[in-house]
Structure formats: structure tokens, C-alpha cells
C-alpha positions as CSV (number, residue, x, y, z in Angstrom):
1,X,0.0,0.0,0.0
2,X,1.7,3.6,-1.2
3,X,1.8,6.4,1.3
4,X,-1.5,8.1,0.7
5,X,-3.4,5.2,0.7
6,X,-1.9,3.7,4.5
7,X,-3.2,7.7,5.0
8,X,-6.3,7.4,4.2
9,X,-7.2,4.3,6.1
10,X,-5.7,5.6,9.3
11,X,-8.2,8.2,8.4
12,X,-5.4,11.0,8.2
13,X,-7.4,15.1,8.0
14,X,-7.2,17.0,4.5
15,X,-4.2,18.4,5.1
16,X,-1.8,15.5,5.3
17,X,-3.4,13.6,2.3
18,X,-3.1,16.9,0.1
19,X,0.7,16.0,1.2
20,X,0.8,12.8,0.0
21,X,2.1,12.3,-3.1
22,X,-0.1,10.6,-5.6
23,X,1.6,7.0,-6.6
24,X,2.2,6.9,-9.9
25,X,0.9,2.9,-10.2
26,X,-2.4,1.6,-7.8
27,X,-3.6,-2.1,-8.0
28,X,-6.8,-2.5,-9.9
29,X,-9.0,-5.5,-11.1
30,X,-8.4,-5.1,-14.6
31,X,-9.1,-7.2,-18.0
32,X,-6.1,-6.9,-20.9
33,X,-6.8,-6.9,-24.4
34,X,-4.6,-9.4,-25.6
35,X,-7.0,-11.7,-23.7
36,X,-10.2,-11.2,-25.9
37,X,-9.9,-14.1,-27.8
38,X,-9.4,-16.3,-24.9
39,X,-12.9,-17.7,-24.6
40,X,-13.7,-18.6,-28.0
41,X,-15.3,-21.8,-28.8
42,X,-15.4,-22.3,-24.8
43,X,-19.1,-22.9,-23.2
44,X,-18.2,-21.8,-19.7
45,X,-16.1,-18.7,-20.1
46,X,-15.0,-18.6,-16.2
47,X,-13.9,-14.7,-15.4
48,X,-11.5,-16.3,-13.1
49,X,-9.2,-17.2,-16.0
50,X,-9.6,-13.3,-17.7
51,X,-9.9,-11.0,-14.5
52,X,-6.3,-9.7,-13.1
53,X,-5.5,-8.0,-10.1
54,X,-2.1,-6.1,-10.8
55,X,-0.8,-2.6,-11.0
56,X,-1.3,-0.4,-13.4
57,X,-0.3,3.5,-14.4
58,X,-1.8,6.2,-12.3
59,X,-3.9,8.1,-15.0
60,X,-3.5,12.5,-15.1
61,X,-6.8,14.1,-14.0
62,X,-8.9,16.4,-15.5
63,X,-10.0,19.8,-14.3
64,X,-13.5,18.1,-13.6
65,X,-12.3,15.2,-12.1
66,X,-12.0,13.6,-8.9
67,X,-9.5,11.0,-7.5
68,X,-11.3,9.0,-4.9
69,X,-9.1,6.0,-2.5
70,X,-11.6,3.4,-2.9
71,X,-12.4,1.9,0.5
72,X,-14.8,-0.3,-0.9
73,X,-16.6,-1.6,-4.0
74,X,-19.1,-4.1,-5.7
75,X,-20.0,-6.6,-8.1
76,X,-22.3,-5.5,-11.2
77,X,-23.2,-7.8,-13.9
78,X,-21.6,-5.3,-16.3
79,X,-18.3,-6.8,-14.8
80,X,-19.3,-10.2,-15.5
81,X,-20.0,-9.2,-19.4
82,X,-16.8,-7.2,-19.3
83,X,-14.7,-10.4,-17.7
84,X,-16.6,-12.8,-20.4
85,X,-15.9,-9.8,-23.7
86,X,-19.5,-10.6,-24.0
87,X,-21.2,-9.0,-26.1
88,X,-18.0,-7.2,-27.6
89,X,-15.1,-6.7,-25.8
90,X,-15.2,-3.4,-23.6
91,X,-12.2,-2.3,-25.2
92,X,-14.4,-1.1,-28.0
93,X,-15.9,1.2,-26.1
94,X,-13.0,2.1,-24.5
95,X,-11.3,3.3,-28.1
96,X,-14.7,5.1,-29.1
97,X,-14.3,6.8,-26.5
98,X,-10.2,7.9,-26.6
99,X,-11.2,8.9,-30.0
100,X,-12.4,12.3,-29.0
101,X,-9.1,13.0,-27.9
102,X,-8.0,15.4,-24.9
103,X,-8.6,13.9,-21.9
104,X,-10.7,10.8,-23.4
105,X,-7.9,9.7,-24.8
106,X,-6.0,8.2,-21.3
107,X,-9.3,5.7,-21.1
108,X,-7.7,3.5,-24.5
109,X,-5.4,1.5,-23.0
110,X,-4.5,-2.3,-23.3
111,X,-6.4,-2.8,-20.1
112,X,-9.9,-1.7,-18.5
113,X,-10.1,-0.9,-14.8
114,X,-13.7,-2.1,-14.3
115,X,-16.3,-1.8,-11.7
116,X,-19.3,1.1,-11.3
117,X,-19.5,1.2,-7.7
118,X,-17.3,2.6,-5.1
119,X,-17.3,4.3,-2.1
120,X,-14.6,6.3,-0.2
121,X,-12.3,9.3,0.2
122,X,-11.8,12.4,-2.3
123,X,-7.6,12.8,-2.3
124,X,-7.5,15.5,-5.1
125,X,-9.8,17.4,-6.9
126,X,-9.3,19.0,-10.3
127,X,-9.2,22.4,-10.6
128,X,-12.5,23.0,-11.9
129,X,-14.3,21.0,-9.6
130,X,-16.1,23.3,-6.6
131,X,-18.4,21.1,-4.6
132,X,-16.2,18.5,-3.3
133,X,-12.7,18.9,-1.4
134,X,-10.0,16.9,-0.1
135,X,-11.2,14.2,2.4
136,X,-14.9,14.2,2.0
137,X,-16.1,10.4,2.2
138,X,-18.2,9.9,-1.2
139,X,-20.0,7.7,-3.1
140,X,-19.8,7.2,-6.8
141,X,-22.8,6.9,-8.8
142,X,-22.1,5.1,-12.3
143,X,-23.3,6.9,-15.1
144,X,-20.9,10.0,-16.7
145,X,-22.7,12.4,-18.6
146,X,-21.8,15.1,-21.1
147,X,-22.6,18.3,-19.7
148,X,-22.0,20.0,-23.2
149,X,-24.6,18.3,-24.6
150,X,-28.5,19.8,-24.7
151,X,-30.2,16.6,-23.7
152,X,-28.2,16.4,-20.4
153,X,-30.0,19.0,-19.7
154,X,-33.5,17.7,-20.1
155,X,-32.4,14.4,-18.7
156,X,-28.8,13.0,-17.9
157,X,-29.6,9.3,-19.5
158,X,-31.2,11.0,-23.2
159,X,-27.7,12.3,-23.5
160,X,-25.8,10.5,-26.3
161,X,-22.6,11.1,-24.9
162,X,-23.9,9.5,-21.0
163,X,-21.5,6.1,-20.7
164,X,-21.7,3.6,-17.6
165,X,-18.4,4.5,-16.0
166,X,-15.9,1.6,-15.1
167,X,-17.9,-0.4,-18.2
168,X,-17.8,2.0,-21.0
169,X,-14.7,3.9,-19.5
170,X,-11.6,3.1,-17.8
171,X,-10.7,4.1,-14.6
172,X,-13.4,2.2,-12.1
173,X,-13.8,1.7,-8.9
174,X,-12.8,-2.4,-8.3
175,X,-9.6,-0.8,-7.4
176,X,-7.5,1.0,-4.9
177,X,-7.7,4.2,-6.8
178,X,-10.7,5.3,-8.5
179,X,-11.2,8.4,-11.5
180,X,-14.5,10.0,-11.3
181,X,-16.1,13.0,-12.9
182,X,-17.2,15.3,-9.9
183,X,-20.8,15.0,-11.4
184,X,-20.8,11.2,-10.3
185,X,-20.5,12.3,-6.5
186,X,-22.9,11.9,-3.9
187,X,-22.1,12.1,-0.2
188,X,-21.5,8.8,2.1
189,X,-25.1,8.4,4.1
190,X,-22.7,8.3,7.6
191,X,-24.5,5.5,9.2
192,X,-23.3,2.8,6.7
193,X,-20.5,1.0,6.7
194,X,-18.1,1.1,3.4
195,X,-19.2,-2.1,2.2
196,X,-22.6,-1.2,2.5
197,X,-22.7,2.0,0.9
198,X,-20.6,0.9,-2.0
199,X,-23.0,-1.9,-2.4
200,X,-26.2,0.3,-3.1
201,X,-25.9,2.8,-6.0
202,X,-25.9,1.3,-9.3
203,X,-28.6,-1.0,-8.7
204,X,-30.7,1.3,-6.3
205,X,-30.9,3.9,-8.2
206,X,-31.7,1.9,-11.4
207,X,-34.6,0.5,-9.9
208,X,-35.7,4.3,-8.7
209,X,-35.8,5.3,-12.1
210,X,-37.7,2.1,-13.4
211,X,-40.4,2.2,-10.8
212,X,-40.7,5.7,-9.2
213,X,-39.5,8.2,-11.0
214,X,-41.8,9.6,-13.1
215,X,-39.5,8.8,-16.5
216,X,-40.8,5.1,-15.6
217,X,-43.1,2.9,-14.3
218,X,-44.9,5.7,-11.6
219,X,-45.9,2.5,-8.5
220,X,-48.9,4.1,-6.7
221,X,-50.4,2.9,-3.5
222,X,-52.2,-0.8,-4.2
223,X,-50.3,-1.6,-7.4
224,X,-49.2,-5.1,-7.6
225,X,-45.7,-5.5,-9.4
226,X,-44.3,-8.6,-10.5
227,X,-40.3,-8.4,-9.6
228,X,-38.2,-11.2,-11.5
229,X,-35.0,-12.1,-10.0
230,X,-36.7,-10.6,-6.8
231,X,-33.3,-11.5,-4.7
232,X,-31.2,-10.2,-6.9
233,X,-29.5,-6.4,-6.7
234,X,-31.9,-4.9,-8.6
235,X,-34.9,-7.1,-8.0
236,X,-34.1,-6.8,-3.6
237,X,-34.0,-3.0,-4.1
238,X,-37.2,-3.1,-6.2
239,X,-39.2,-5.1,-3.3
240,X,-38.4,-2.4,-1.1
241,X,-39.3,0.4,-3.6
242,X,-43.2,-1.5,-3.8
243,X,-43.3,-1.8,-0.2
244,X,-42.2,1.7,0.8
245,X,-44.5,3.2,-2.2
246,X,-47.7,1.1,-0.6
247,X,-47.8,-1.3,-3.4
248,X,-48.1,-5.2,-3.3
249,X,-44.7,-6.9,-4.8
250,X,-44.6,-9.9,-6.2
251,X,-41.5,-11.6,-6.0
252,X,-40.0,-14.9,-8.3
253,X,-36.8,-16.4,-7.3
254,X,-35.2,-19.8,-8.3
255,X,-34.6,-21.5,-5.2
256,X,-36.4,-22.1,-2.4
257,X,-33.7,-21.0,-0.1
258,X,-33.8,-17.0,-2.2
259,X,-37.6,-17.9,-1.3
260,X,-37.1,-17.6,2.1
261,X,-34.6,-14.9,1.8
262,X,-36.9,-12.9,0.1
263,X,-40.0,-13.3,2.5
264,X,-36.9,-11.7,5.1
265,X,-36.9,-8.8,3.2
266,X,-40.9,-8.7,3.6
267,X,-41.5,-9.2,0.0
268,X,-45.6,-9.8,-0.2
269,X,-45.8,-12.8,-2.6
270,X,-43.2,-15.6,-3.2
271,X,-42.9,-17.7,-6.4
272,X,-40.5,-19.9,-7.1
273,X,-39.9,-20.1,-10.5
274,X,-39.8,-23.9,-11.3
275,X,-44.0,-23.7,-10.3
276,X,-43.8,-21.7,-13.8
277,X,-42.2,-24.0,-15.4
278,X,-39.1,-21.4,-17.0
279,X,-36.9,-23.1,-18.7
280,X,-36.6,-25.3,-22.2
281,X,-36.8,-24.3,-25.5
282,X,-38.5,-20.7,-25.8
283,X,-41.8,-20.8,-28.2
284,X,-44.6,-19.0,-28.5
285,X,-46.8,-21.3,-27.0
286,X,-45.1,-22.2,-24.2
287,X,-44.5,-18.7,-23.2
288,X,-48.4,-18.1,-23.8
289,X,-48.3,-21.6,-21.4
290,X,-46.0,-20.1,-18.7
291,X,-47.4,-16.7,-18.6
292,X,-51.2,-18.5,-17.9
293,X,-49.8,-20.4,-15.3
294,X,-48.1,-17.5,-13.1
295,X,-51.6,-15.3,-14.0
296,X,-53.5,-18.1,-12.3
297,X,-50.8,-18.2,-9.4
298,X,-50.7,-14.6,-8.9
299,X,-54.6,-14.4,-8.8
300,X,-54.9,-16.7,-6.3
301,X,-52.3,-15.0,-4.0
302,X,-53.7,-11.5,-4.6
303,X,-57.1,-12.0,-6.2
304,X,-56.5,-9.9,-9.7
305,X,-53.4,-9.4,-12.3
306,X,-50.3,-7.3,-11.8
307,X,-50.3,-3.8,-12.7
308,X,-46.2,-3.3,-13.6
309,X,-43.9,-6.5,-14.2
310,X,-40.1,-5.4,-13.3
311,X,-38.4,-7.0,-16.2
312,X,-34.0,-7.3,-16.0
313,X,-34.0,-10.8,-17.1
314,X,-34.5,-10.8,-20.6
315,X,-34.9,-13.2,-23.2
316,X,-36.5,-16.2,-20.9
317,X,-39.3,-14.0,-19.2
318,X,-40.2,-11.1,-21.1
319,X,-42.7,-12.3,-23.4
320,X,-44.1,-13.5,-19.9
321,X,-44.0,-9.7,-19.0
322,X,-46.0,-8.7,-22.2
323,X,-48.5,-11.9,-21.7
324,X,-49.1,-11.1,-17.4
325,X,-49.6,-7.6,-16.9
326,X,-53.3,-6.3,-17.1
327,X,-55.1,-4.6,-19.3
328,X,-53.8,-1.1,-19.4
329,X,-50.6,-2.7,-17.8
330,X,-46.7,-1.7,-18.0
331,X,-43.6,-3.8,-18.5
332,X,-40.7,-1.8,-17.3
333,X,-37.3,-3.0,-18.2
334,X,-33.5,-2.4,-17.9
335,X,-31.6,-5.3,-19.1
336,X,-31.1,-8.9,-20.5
337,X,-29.0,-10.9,-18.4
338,X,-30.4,-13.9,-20.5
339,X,-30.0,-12.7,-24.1
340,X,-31.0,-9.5,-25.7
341,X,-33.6,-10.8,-28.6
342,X,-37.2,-10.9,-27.5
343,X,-39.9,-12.8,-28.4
344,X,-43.8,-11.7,-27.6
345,X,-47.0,-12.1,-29.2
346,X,-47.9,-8.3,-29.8
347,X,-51.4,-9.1,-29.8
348,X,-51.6,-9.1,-25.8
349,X,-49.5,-5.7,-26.1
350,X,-51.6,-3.2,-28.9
351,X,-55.1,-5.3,-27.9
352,X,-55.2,-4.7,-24.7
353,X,-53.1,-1.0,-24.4
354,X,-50.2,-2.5,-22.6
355,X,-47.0,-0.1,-22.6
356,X,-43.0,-1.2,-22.2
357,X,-41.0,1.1,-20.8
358,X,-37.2,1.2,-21.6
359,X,-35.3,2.6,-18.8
360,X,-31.0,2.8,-18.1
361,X,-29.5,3.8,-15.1
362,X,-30.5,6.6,-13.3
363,X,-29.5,10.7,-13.7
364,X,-28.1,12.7,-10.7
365,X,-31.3,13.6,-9.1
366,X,-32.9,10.4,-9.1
367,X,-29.9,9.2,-7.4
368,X,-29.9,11.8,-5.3
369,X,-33.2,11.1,-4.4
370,X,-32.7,7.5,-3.8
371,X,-29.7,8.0,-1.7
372,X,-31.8,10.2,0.5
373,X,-33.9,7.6,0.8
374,X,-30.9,5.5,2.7
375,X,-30.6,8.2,5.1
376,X,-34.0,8.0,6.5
377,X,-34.3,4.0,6.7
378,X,-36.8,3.4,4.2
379,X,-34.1,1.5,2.0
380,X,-31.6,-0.6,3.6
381,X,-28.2,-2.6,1.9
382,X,-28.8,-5.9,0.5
383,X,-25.4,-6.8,1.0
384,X,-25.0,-10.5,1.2
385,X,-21.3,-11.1,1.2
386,X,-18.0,-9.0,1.0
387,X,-14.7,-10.3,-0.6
388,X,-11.2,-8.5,-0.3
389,X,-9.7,-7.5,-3.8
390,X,-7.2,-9.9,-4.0
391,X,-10.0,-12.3,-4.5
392,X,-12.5,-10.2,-6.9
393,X,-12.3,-12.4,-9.5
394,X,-14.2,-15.4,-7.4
395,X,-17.0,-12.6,-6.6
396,X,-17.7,-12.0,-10.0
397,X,-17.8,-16.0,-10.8
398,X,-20.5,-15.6,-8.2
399,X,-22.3,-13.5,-9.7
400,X,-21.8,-15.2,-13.4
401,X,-23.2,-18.5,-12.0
402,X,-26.2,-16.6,-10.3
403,X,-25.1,-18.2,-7.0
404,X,-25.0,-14.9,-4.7
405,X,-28.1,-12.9,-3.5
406,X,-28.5,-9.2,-3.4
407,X,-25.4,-7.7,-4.0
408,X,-21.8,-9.0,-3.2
409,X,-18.9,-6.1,-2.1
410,X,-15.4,-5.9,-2.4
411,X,-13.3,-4.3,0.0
412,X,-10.5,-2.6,-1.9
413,X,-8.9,-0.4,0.6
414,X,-10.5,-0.8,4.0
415,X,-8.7,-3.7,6.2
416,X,-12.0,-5.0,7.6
417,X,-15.9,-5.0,7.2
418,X,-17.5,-2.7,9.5
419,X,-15.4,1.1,9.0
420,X,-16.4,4.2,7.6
421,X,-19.6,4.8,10.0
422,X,-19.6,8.3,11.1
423,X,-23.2,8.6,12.3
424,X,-23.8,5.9,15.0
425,X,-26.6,7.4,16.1
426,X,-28.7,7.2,12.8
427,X,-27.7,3.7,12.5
428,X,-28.9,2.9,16.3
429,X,-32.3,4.3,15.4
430,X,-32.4,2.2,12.1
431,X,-31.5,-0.9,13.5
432,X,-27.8,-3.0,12.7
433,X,-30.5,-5.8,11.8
434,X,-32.3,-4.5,9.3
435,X,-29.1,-3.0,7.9
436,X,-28.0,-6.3,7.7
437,X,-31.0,-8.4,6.6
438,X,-29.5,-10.6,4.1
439,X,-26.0,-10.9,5.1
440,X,-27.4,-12.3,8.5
441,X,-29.9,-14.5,6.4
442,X,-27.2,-15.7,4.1
């Protein structure tokens, strides 16, 4: 560990870390573009084999940038698809990207610092940025915008130039060192740990946008929302957002043992998935099939059809999504973690006025919004297990195989779970068990 960083985690006041020099090389979980071609022809492309954890150069800052010592991190699928080069290698992106030259051009380099979640301490500031300052503890949201651009303006994620930072740019935060624009800053909510408030952002914040905010699905008191992957990072957050907004979630998992997880986490309705009968080769019919039977279970656990389906999954359930929701229904979604090409009978969608709702990320305010959120207890971590960075790669297998719940940290520079809580008091009235739900369940 260089000089700033031992500094930083014996928690060291402004003025000695703007002493510290800035180490010219940190240790990052990084991929390397010689190793794209590694997995070809290979059916289990393990990210063990891909992801490094090694030095690598210290990049310059730019005047609206922030260098943040990483206490802490998290797992997103968007490593998992980097680690795999699934669907294109990220190093794509990462030369579209250097192509606009000035400061874009440090990002396209033979490696990609991933991760788009961190949380920690500001050790320099560049010399335009005005709201932050040396040894403010942060979080880091994950989307970078273009502030040059007019549809910023109207909404951070219609910008073209908006990129998921630590995915589509270098620099990220499953690392010692993180680069972030000072736009991606939010303060630390002081009652939770590193861990835990690295843990929350990128997926928190997504499902914000998809279900409250009014860019997406709008949940009102009474609505009953069918959440997919209910244990899951997204899908834990999104039981929470029903609950809190006074609607009835509806949650399906793939294991009884996520079932009983997610009836922890007070989720209404349970369904495991295999009473669905998900899985096989995807036709028309059988989805028609599957999306009967869950209506029918659904009814008889709530007495009518769901209002919103929360749809991340993809290819396997979204022509379920289409088929479920009622008449007048919505089908919010924000990813494909099982293949991008869907498959729905359009009938059920124009017929009977149904509307899908694309939705990516979040901007600064509704992240701002949900963070507040943190702060007065009505959302709490779904942190389920921390690993230290020297062993990042086995977190994200964990998350490839689907065999975590909620969402799985990394501690990058903090020496143990449990530091960074600088409001004991808040955390007292919220309760350590709540805070803890899942890792205690897990």
C-alpha cells in the first residue's frame, strides 16, 4: 500500500493527504486486451481465467475530475460481461471513447479498470471542480454524462454522450484508486459501513428510475408489481421500492432457499420459479403456457393481475411480462441478463393497451433522491457477502453462476468490514439488523 493510501485508512485530516504524493501505479481489477480471444469456442467462459488483479499506471486528472481512495466496491453484472468480452469486448468502447481526444484519450489502454460502484475518500480534486474537497467520504454513482450536450439538460440518460463509467470507461472503482467525474459524486449516508454503501448505487438507483420516478413505471399505493429475479441487486432493491411506495410486490426467485430470503426482506408474494415452469426451448406457446400459469398463481395469491412487471431478465421472461400484466398494464425493463432478442405475441400488447418502458441507469437527481432515501431507513443494503480485492475475481464468478443474492462487495482499501460509520446514532435508530438483513440471512 503507497503512502496516501496507508493515510487514508488511518483516516489522516485533508491536510496531510493533500501531502501525500499521488503513486504513480495503484492495483486494480483489470481485464487486458490481448485476452479477448481467450474464450472462443469455450461454453463456460469462467472470469477467473480473464480477470487480473495487478498494478497499473496512475492516470493524469482532468480539471473536472475527482481521484477518490476506494475503501470499498461491488460486483455489477456489467463486470461479469466485461470479464466474459460478452457481447463485444469493452475495449471497444474504450477506443470510441479515446477517439475524441484530450482527456478521453487516457481511457484506450490495453487494459480496462472495471467496476461502477465505489465508495470512499476524495484525495484531489481537479481544478475545476467546486463542490467537493479533499477528504470528504463519497459515493460514486455510475453513469458519466456530457454536460455540453442539450439533452443532459433535459435528462442525464437521453444524452448521447452518458457512458456507464468503469464499463464503458476506464478508470473504475474495483480498485485502490478510483477516477470520477465530480458530477458522479454523492455524499456517504454516515450511518453505513463502506461495504454497505458501495453496495447500493448502481442498482438502487436503477430501480428508482424504473419504478418511481416519473420517467418510468410511476408505482402508486395498491399496485401489484411482478419483480423477477426478486433476490437479486436490482430485483431486492425493487421489493423495497413496492413496499415503501404502498404497493403489493410480487417476488420470483429460483430456489427455495432466495424464497425464504426474500419473505426476510418482507416481500408480499413468493414464487418460485420452477412452479412456472421457465426453462426449455423458448416458443410462442409455451410462453403463452408459462405466462397462464403465473396469472392463475398470482390471482390466487392477490385476487386480480399485476399492474407493472419489473423485467431485467430478458430473453427467458419477457414475453411472460408482455402476456401477465393487465389490461392497461406496463412492463418496465433495464436489461437482459439472459440474451437480448425478444420474443412476444404483440397481440396481448396493442389489444389490450399495454405499454414497455425502456429505462438505463438513473441521472443525478434520481440518485440523489434515492440516496436520500438511505438516510431515512426506508431503503436498507442488501449486501449479502464481501470479498477483499485480491479475491475479486471469485466474486464476480459468483455473480456469473447466479449463486450470490443481493449484492456482493469488495473491500479494496479498507482492512476489515464494518469502518467508515460516522453517524452511530442514525444507524442505532435504524437498527444493525435491518441494515443487515441478508448478510445475517445468508
Amino acid at each position: 500500500m503507497d503512502a496516501l493510501a496507508e493515510a487514508v485508512v488511518a483516516g489522516a485530516p485533508p491536510e496531510v493527504l493533500e501531502r501525500e504524493e499521488v503513486p504513480r501505479e495503484y492495483l486494480a481489477a483489470h481485464v487486458r486486451e490481448e485476452d479477448t480471444g481467450m474464450f472462443a469456442g469455450v461454453e463456460d467462459k469462467d472470469v477467473r481465467k480473464s480477470l487480473r488483479v495487478g498494478p497499473v499506471q496512475m492516470p493524469e486528472l482532468a480539471p473536472d475530475e475527482v481521484l477518490v481512495a476506494v475503501m470499498a466496491s461491488a460486483v455489477n453484472y456489467n463486470s461479469v460481461w466485461t470479464a466474459m468480452f460478452e457481447p463485444v469486448p469493452t475495449f471497444a468502447f474504450l477506443r470510441r471513447f479515446g477517439k475524441e481526444g484530450g482527456y478521453a484519450a487516457r481511457h484506450a489502454q490495453p487494459y480496462h479498470v472495471i467496476g461502477s460502484d465505489a465508495a470512499g475518500v476524495v484525495v484531489r480534486a481537479g481544478a475545476g471542480v467546486r463542490r467537493w474537497r479533499v477528504g470528504d467520504h463519497v459515493v460514486a454513482t455510475c453513469i458519466q454524462v456530457d454536460d455540453q450536450e442539450p439533452a443532459t439538460h433535459a435528462d442525464g440518460m437521453l444524452g448521447a454522450g452518458q457512458r456507464a463509467w468503469g464499463f464503458e470507461t476506464n478508470f473504475g472503482g474495483l480498485a485502490h484508486y478510483a477516477v470520477v467525474r465530480a458530477s458522479q459524486l454523492l455524499p456517504k449516508p454516515g450511518h453505513l459501513t463502506w461495504e454497505e454503501a458501495a453496495s447500493n448505487m448502481l442498482t438502487a438507483s436503477t430501480s428508482y428510475r424504473m419504478l418511481i420516478s416519473d420517467r418510468g413505471a410511476r408505482v402508486k399505493l395498491g399496485d401489484v408489481v411482478l419483480i423477477w429475479g426478486a433476490t437479486g441487486g436490482l430485483g431486492a432493491f425493487a421489493v423495497q421500492l413496492v413496499k415503501n411506495a404502498g404497493g403489493i410486490p410480487v417476488g420470483v426467485v429460483s430456489s427455495e432457499r432466495k424464497a425464504e430470503l426474500l419473505r426476510s426482506l418482507g416481500c408480499d408474494v413468493v414464487i418460485n420459479r420452477s412452479e412456472i415452469g421457465i426453462g426449455g426451448e423458448l416458443t410462442p406457446e409455451r410462453t403463452i403456457e408459462q405466462g397462464k400459469r403465473l396469472g392463475r398463481l398470482i390471482r390466487r395469491e392477490v385476487g386480480e393481475d399485476p399492474h407493472i412487471a419489473f423485467d431485467y431478465v430478458g430473453r427467458s421472461t419477457f414475453g411472460i411480462s408482455v402476456f401477465v400484466v393487465r389490461r392497461g398494464g406496463t412492463v418496465v425493463t433495464c436489461g437482459s441478463s439472459t440474451g437480448y432478442r425478444h420474443e412476444y405475441d404483440n397481440r396481448y400488447l396493442w389489444m389490450n393497451l399495454k405499454r414497455i418502458i425502456g429505462s438505463h441507469a438513473a441521472n443525478l437527481q434520481e440518485q440523489a433522491e434515492c440516496s436520500r432515501l438511505f438516510s431515512l431507513g426506508k431503503l436498507v443494503p442488501v449486501l449479502s457477502s464481501v470479498y477483499p480485492l485480491a479475491d475479486v475475481a471469485e466474486a464476480v464468478r459468483l455473480v456469473q453462476r447466479n449463486a450470490h443474492i443481493g449484492k456482493v462487495g469488495v473491500r479494496c482499501l479498507a482492512p476489515r468490514d464494518g469502518g467508515g460509520v460516522t453517524d452511530p446514532d442514525l444507524r442505532d435508530r435504524i437498527g444493525d439488523e435491518r441494515l443487515t438483513t441478508l448478510r445475517n440471512a445468508a
